[in-house]
Every structure is written in C-alpha cells, then in structure tokens.
N, C-alpha and C positions, 0 to 999 in steps of 0.2 A: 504494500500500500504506500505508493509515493505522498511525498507531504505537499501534494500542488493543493492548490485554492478549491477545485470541484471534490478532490473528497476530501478536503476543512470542512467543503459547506456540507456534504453530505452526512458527514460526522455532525457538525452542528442539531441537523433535520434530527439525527435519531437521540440526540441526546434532547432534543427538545422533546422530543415524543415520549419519553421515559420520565415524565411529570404531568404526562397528558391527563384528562380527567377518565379519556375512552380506555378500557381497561384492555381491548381488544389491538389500540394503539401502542399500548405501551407496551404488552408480552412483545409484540412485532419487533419494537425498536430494543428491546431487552436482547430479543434471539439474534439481532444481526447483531447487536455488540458484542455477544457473544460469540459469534462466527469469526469479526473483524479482529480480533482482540491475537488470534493465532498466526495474523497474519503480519509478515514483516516490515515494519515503518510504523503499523497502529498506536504503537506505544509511545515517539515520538509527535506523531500526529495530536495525539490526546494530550498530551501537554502542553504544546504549541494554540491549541484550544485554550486550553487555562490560562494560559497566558495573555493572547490576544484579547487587547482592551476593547478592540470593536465588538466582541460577541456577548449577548444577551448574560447578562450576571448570571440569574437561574441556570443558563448551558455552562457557563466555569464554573458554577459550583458543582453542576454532577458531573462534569470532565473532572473536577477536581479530587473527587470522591471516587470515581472510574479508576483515574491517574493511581492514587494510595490503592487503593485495593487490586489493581493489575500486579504494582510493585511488590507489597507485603505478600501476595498470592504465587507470585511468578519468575520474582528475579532470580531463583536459584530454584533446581529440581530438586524434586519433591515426590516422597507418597501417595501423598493428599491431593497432590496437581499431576494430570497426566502433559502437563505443557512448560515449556519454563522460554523467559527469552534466550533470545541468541547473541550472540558474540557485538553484532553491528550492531542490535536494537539497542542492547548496554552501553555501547561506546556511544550511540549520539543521545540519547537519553543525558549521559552523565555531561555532555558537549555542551549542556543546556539549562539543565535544570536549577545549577545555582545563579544562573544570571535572571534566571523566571523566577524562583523566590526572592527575589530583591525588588521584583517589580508588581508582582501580583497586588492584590489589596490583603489587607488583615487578616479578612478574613477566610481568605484563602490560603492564608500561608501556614497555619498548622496542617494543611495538606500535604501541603510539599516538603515540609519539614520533617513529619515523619516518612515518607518517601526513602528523604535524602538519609535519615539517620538507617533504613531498613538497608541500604544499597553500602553506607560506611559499614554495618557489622556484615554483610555477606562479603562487601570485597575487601575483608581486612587482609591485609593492613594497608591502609588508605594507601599510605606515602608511595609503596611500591604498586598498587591495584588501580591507583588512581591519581599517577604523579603530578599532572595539573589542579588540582583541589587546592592546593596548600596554596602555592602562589597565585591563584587569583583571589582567595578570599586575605593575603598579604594588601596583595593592591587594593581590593574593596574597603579595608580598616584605615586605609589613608584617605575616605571620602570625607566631605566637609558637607554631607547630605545628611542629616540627623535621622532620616527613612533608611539610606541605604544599609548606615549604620547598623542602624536596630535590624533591617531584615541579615545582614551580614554576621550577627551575633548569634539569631536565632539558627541560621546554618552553624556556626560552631560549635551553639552548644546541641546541637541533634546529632555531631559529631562526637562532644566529648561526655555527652550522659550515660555511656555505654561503659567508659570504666568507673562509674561506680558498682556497678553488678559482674564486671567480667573478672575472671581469676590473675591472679594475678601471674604474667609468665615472660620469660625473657623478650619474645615475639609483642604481648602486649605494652611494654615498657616500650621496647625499639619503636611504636608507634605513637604514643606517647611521645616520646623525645621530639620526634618530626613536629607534630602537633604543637609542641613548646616551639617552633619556631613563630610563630606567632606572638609570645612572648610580648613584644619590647612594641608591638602596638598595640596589645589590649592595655599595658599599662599607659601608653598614649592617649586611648580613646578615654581612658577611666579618668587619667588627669585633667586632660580637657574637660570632663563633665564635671569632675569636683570644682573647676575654677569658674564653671560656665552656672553650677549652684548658687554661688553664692552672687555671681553678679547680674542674676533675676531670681534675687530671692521673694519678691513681690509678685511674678508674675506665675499662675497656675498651671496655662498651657506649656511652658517653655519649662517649668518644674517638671509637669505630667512625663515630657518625652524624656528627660536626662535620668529620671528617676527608672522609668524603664528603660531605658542604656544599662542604670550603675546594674540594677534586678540580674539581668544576662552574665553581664561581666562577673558581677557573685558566682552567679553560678556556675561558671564557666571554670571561674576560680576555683571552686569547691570540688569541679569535676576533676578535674587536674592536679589537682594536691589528694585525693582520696586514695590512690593505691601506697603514693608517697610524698616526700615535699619536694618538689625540683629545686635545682640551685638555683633555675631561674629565677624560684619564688625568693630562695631565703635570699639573694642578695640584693633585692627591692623590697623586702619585707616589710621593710622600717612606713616603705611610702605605701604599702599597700593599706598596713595597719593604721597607719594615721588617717587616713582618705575612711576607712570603716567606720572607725570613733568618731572624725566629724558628721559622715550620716546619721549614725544611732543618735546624734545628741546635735539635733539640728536647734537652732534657735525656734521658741516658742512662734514668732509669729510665719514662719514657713509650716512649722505645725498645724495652725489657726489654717491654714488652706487647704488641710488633708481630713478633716474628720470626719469619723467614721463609729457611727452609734453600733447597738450591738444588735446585731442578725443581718447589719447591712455586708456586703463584700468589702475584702480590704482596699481599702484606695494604692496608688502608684506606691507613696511613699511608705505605705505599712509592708507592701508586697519586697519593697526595697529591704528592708531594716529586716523580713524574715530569712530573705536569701542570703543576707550578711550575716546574723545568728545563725545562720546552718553552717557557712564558709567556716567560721571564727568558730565553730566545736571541732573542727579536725585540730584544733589547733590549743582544745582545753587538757 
C-alpha cells in the first residue's frame, strides 16, 4: 500500500466509517482495516493520517488509536498474532514517528507515545536498533519552542520509563549510558525553566507550561537514576538539587495560582512537586 494521496483518502473514508452510526457501515470499514493492516506501507500510511492536520480530528483520533494498537499488537511476532510487521514497514514507521509526536495535538500524543515506548522495548537496545533516535531528539532539546519541548520530553521519557521495571543487566546499563547522552541538555532545558519561573512568577499560562516541562524532566530524572546514579547525575547534582528545593518551596503567591480543593485533580504545579518527591526518594 503506497503512501500517495488516493489511498490517504481512502484510508481517511474507512476510518470515518468506523464511528459511523450505521452499524452495517462500520463492520465494512472494520473488515477492510483489517484486511489493509497486512499489507505493506498501511502502517506508515496510518500515521501519516495522524499526523496530517488537514484531516477531520475524529479520523486522527481513530488513526491514532488504529496506529497504538497495530504497534502494541504487531511490531514483533507473536503467538497471539498470526502477522507481525516487516523489516521496511519498521524502518519508515521509526523515519517518522518522533517528528509526528512533536507535532500532533495533546491529545493525541499519549498515542504515539506509547507506540514509541512499545517499539524502544522491542528494539532494544535503542542506541544500536535505532541509531538515529538519540540525535535527533539531541537537536529537538535545543528548540526554543516550549511545544516542541514538552512533546520532545514526552518521547524521552516513553523511552526511559522502561528501566524502572527492566532487570537490571550489562546490555540494559550499555543502553542507559547512550541514553545519558542527553544529559547536558535536559539539565539545559530544566535550567532554563527554573530561571524562566521565577521571571513570570505572576503569570498562570507561562507557569502552567514550565511546570509541565520541570513534571517530564522529574521524571525522566527519576527514570534514569532508578537502576543507579550516573556520574552524569552526581557531578551536576548540587544544580539538580537546588532547582528541586526551589520548586517544592515556591513562594506563597505562585502558590495562590495553583489551588486545588480536595477531590479536584492536581493542578501543573502539585503534578510538578509529586514527580520531584518521587525523583528525590531514590535518593533518601
């Protein structure tokens, strides 16, 4: 299945039809997804749907939801699956997919997020499975786009959540290490935002996005120090920790713009200060 425009649009038609009200519409459009789904390019094709801004939100949201469930289902054979991709459909899949989580919308991107994190544990270890991964999300962490950012983070850490559950073994560590090449611009991005706090410590929206910057970067932190401490952590340590303590202990009236009564959801800055007490226990 080549990625031209007439079967974009044709793909568009059935993912329409799989929301339809006509229940007779949508088995139809179900079976040919099913049919198309085996065939070589569909897997690209369907992401490139998710991606493209011109199509109908509802068709990227079930491309997007198509997209995860082909991946989680199919990128590796299986008992459970008589089908698995192939060599090509992997390679321009991965050609792709992190430059379309950086641009998709919000709400699409825990889509693709877990995608990307199911394709980093199949093809570990990244660095040798997937040699261009590291240097472009390098370049990505040097944007001065507070979106790209954040979508750029959310790819890392769909990379790095995996070693908190994996064993720990020479081959995991050697990927790890790769992974620490990143290093020296998360502590970039994180400094920028601590200095970019306090100088709109009045303003909510420009709060709202720095606070979920620091959230990622926690985490990210946390993922990566959890089998052990890298040197890269300890010998920046001093700036990590001081950038923590002044989140936890922000001034009273930056506070006044976050509240949050009880049974509501945490706001930016509570979600902030929990992913920084989780970091800061590897470390009690």
């Amino acid at each position: 299945m080549e990625p031209t425009s007439e079967n974009m649009g044709h793909l568009v038609g059935f993912l329409t039809q799989t929301v339809s009200g006509d229940p007779a519409a949508r088995k139809a459009a179900e079976a040919q997804l099913a049919s198309a789904k085996v065939q070589q390019g569909y897997a690209l094709l369907l992401l490139r749907v998710v991606v493209a801004e011109e199509a109908p939100p509802d068709v990227r949201l079930q491309g997007a939801i198509q997209f995860k469930n082909l991946v989680n289902q199919h990128w590796q054979a299986s008992e459970i699956h008589d089908y698995h991709l192939g060599d090509a459909d992997k390679a321009a899949v991965k050609s792709e997919i992190v430059a379309g989580s950086m641009t998709v919308t919000e709400k699409l991107q825990p889509f693709l997020s877990e995608a990307l994190s199911t394709i980093c544990k199949a093809d570990f270890p990244i660095d040798q499975n997937w040699p261009e991964l590291l240097p472009q999300l390098m370049q990505s962490l040097e944007s001065q786009d507070p979106a790209v950012l954040v979508a750029t983070l959310k790819v890392v850490h769909a990379i790095s959540q995996k070693y908190v559950t994996a064993s720990h073994t020479d081959e995991l560590w050697a990927e790890i290490k790769a992974v620490l090449s990143l290093h020296d611009r998360l502590l970039n991005v994180y400094g920028n935002c601590l200095g970019a706090v306090q100088a709109n410590a009045s303003n909510k929206s420009v709060l709202d996005v720095l606070f979920q910057t620091i959230t990622l970067v926690a985490k990210i932190f946390h993922d990566l120090n959890y089998q052990d401490i890298p040197e890269a952590f300890e010998d920046a340590l001093d700036h990590w920790m001081q950038g923590f303590h002044t989140m936890l202990t922000l001034p009273d009236p930056i506070k006044a713009l976050f509240p949050c009564a009880d049974g509501e959801a945490m706001t930016s800055m509570h979600n902030m200060q929990r992913a920084i007490c989780e970091a800061l226990l590897l470390y009690a």
